[in-house]
Each structure stands twice: as C-alpha cells, then as structure tokens.
C-alpha positions, 0 to 999 in steps of 0.5 A: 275940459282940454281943447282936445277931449271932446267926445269926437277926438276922444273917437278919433284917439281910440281910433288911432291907437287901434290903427297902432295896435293892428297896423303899426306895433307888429311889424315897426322893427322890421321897418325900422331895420328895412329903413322905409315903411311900405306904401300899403300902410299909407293906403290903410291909413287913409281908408281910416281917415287918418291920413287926411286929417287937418285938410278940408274935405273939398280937397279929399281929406277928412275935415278938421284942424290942427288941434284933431292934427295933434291929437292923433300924432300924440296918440300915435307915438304914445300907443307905441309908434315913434316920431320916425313913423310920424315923419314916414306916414304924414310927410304929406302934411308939410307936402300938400299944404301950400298947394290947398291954400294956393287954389284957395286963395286963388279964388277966395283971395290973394297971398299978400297981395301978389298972387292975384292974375298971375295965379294959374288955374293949374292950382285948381288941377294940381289938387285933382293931380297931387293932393286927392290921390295922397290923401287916398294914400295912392301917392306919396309926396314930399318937400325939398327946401334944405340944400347941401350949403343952405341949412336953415338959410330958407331965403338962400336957397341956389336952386334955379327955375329958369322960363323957358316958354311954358316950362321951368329948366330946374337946376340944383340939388337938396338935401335931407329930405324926409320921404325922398326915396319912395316920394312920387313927386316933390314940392320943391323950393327953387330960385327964379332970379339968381341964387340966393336972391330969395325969390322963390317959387314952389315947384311940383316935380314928378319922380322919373322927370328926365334930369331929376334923380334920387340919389343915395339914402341917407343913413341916420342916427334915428328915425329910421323907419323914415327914408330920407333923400340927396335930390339932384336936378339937372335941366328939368323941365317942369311945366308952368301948371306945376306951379303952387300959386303965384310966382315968386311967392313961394318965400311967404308960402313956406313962412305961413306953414311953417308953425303948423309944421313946428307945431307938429315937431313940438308935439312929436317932442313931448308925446315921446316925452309922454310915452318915456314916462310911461315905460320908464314908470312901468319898468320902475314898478317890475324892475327889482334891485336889492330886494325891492322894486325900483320905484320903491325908492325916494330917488326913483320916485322923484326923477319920474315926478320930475320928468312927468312935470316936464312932459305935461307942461310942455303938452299944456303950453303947445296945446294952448299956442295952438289953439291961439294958432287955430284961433287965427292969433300971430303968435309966430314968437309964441310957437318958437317958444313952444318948439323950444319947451317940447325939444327941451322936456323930450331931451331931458326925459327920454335921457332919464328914461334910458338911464333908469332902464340901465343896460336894457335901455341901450339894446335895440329890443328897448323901445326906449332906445328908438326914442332916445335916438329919434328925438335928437333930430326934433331940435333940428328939425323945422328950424333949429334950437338956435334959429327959435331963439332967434326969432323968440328974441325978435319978438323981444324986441331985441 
C-alpha cells in the first residue's frame, strides 16, 4: 500500500476532486484571464477542510502532515486545476508555518537555542490574529523574502527593520511575490543589522500599513490565475508583537520550511506531469491521422510509456523523501534531489504532451497548454535547478 492511500486519504482525494469538480473546473479560464481567483473560493475551501490541511487543529486547521499536504495538491492538479490554482489558493502554506512553529516553540522549546526569553507572547497573539482567520478562509496572507537584486541570495536580503521603541521603521522593497495583490498581510523577511548581514527576522505587515504600498501586478508566462506583487516599504512602522519568534532568527526559520515548501514544488512538478499523460493518452485514443488513431502507432505508444515512467518515478521518489521528512530524518540533500527529479520528469513531459496534441495543443482552449506554461516557473521557484544542485553537491561532500 502507498504511504498516501489509506482509506482516510483516499476520502480526503475524493474529497478534492469533487472540490475541483464543482468549485474550480467552471470558472478557472475566467480566472485564468482576470489574473486572480476570488477570495470566496478561499472561504469554500476552508469550509471543507481543505484549506487547513498540514496545520494542527490548536491552531484552526484541520490536522494532518505533509504526506495528506501532497495528496490533495496532487489530486487537485490531476482532477484538472493547475499549479497557478495551487499558488493562488494555498499561498498560506509558505505564510503561516513560521509562526505556528514560533508560538510552539515558544512554549515547548527553543529554535536552536536562541529563541528562549526574547520569544514574545505576541506569538501566541499573531495565531488568534493571522493564522485562525486564514485558515477560516477570511484573510489571505502571503510571504516576501525575494528582492529586486536578491534572487535566491535569502542571507542577502537589504530590506531593514530599524527599533525604535516598541516599533520596527521597515524599509526596502520585494519582488515576485505570490498572492500580493489580494494578501491582507505579508510575513516579511527583513534585516535588523545592516543590508546583507544575514541577520534576519520575520515581520507580519498589515496591507494599508501607511508606508507599505502594493505596486504593479506583474504580468507572467504562466500561472496566471495567481496575481503576483512588487511590494514597497518606506518608514513602516510595524509593531514588536508583529514579530514571528525570536529576533534575528528569522534566517533559521525560513531554512526549516523550506523542504515542505520544495516538497510542495515537487509534487506541483510530477502531478502536472501525471495529469499530461493522462490528456495526452486520451487525445492519442480519439485523435486519428492517416485512417487510424494515433496511439495505434508503435512510436506514440512508446513516448506515452516513456513520459508515464518519468511521472511515476518522479511521484515514487518525493513520496518516499517525504515520509522520511515526516519521519523527522535530515534529508535536506535528499528533497534537492527530489525537487530536481520532479522539475525534470514535468519539463520533459508536458514538452511531449503538447507536441503530440499538435496545433490544439498551442491554442489557449488545450488545457495542455496552461501546463506547459505554468510549469516553467517549478524549476525556479523555491530555490532554482542550479541552487538544488549546489546543495546536492554540498551533501556529496564536494
């Protein structure tokens, strides 16, 4: 039996797909077009249940880790939605983490041990603040780490926090940020010595905070049912019970999420990958040239079995790093690798997928054609190709 079908997750992917069904199917061109999905699919989302998978129900989530996390972004994209609709819908799963593990640790523990006195008891306040309301589906929030000349340089991030009483005065400015239009509040990464120093601490930063503005939306290659933000800070006052945890320890904070959310990337890759095969299978079967149907041929056959093999592998391997990930194991080399494995099974499938549906595949009305546009951005983001392998080689010892 697969660590994720168990009759209860089997409930929880009929679940989701009949979310997708109802809910998602009818109206994603329409959002995919208007460049946002509505706020009301959050609130039905988390009526359901869904939205507050992977977070404990201390917090108003519905319970679960990351094994039940995969299974419904995996159902969702292969029921028909999309990795833009995933980015759109669950950015609070890269949003709320840090601070349900900061009021955690605050009274269960230290974050290496540095959080101890300094942990405020604001932590406690931001859950009833940020985290239950999101999970309820009446807030969105989002994350800002990634500047304008940072990339994927998380420790030379330049926007500053400077005390001043019992405020932070916020300035600087972020980039790509998923969900930044609609977000009601950002958890933002900024400096609290001087930029670039890699001391960093995590900001929640209320939408209408004189000084925080939301700039242009930001026009993409593909997931655009997700509306992606320039964020500007200038003199923002954000008050010390804003504060995720400890300060300065926001660098560690962000490192310890961030396999749950290439995890997330991973499996966005290789259930676009899954769902690719399964339209390019079906569009073989119907679609006839020269008197006969397309799978017919020796040729067609074996590009679907190939392109099937890779999709399975890839979904094998990032099952098994995280359970070991659940299991509590380091395997920080071995969710690199897995991110790889998926970015590289979906590329080269949703590339086969739209050759073999010929001119059909490249109109707007093939839903092949979201995938291959949304999946460019899965290597990118999260950490790139080139970053995983620098931290694959890292575990080689090289």
């Amino acid at each position: 039996m697969s660590i994720v079908d168990t009759p209860e997750r089997r409930q929880l992917r009929e679940l989701t797909r009949a979310f997708v069904t109802r809910e998602v199917l009818p109206h994603l061109d329409d959002w995919e077009r208007a460049g946002e999905v509505p706020r009301s699919l959050h609130a039905t989302a988390a009526k359901l249940g869904l939205l507050g998978i992977g977070f404990p129900e201390s917090v108003g989530g519905s319970g679960g880790d990351l094994l039940d996390s995969i299974l419904v972004t995996e159902e969702l994209i292969r029921s028909g939605g999309s990795s833009g609709l995933v980015a759109a819908l669950f950015t609070h799963g890269i949003a709320l983490p840090h601070m349900v593990a900061a009021a955690g640790k605050r009274t269960g523990g230290t974050l290496g041990g540095r959080l101890g006195s300094d942990a405020t008891s604001g932590d406690d306040d931001l859950i009833d603040r940020y985290v239950r309301p999101t999970l309820a589906g009446t807030m969105i929030g989002a994350l800002a780490i990634t500047e304008p000349d940072g990339g994927s340089d998380v420790a030379g991030i330049r926007t500053t926090a400077r005390r001043d009483g019992d405020h932070y005065v916020v300035n600087g400015s972020k980039t790509y940020i998923t969900s930044g239009h609609r977000a009601d509040f950002v958890t933002t990464a900024v400096c609290t010595d001087f930029p670039g120093s890699g001391e960093l601490t995590l900001l929640v930063i209320d939408k209408g905070t004189p000084g925080f503005t939301v700039g242009r939306r930001l026009e993409k290659l593909g997931w655009h049912c997700s509306d992606t933000a320039e964020l500007s800070f200038v003199d923002v006052r954000v008050p010390l019970t804003n504060r995720i945890g400890a300060e300065d320890t926001g660098f560690l904070a962000i490192m310890q999420h961030f396999a749950a959310e290439r995890l997330s990337l991973a499996t966005q890759a290789y259930a676009t990958a899954q769902r690719c095969v399964e339209l390019a299978v079906r569009w073989c079967r119907d679609r006839e040239t020269f008197g006969r149907p397309l799978a017919s041929r020796q040729l067609i056959r074996h590009r679907l079995a190939e392109m099937h093999t890779r999709a399975e592998a890839a979904r094998a391997y990032v099952h098994e790093v995280a359970h070991r990930v659940v299991a509590g194991e380091p395997v920080v080399t071995e969710v690199a690798m897995a991110k790889n494995v998926a970015v590289a099974a979906c590329d080269h499938v949703v590339d086969q997928a739209l050759q073999l549906h010929g001119g059909f595949g490249y109109l707007r009305d093939a839903e092949v054609e979201r995938h291959y546009r949304d999946a460019r951005i899965l290597g990118i983001g999260g950490g790139t190709t080139e970053i995983m392998n620098e931290i694959i080689a890292k575990g080689m010892g090289l």
